[in-house]
N, C-alpha and C positions, 0 to 999 in steps of 0.2 A: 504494500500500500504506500499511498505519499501522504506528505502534507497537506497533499488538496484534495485528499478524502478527510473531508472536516461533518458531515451528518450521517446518521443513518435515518434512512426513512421506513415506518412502519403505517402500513394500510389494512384496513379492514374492507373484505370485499365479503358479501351477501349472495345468496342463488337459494331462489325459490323452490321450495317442492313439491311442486303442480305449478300452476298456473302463474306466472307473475316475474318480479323483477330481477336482472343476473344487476348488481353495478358494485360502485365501491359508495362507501356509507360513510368514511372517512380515514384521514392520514393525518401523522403527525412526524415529525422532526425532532431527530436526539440525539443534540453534539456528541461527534466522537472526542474524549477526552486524549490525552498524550501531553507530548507534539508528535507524535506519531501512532497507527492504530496499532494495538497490542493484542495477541489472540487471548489472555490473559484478565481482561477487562471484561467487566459484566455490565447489561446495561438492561434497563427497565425504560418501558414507553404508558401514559395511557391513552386511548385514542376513546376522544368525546364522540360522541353520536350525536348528531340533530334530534330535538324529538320529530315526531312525524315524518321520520325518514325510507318510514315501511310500513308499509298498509297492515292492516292487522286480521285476524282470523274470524271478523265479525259478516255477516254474510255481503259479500261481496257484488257488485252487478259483474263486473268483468272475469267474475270465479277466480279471484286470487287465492291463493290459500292461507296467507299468513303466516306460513312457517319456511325457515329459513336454514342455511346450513352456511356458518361464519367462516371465514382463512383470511387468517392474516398472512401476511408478507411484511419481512424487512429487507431493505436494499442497501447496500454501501458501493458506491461508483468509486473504483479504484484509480481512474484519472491517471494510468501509469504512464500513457502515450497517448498521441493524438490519434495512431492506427490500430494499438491493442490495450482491449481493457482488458482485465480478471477481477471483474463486476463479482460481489460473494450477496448471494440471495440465498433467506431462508424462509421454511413457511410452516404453518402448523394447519391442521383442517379440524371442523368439529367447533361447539355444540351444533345440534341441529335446536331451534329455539322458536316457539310461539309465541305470533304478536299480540296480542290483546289491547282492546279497550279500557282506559282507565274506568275504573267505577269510579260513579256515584255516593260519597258516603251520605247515609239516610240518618237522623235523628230521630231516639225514638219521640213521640210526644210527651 
């Protein structure tokens, strides 16, 4: 790696199971520490969601389903050359997760 692999980027991408959205839901940015990257170093990301970024499991006209199967990716651009990188991407798959509708809370009388 160089000195100008200075971020690593983590994405959260979505895919519906039935009917509905494949996208990404959101990414975040997380300095690589050094001055140079180290295989040695650990690093932690969170990545915020929008709310209402995913249709939910409530009956749908366009028969979405509301359930979803998450992968994140991180990416570190290795910048070694102009003609060759050795880019190091990782990724994890899973939960699969239901959207829901917030309720309502009712008081009693």
């Amino acid at each position: 790696m160089s000195r100008q692999s200075n971020k690593w980027t983590a994405t959260a991408y979505v895919e519906s199971q039935g009917p509905g959205d494949e996208k990404v839901i959101a990414s975040t940015e997380v300095p690589v520490r050094g001055p140079e990257f180290a295989d040695e170093e650990s690093y932690e990301a969170t990545i915020a969601v929008p709310a209402d970024s995913l249709h939910s499991a409530q009956p749908d006209p366009n028969g979405e389903s509301g359930v979803y199967k998450i992968v994140v990716t991180v990416f570190l651009s290795s910048k070694i050359s102009s003609t060759r990188n050795y880019d190091v991407l990782g990724s994890i798959e899973g939960p699969i997760i239901k959207v829901e509708e917030p309720q309502t809370a009712t008081v009693p009388a």
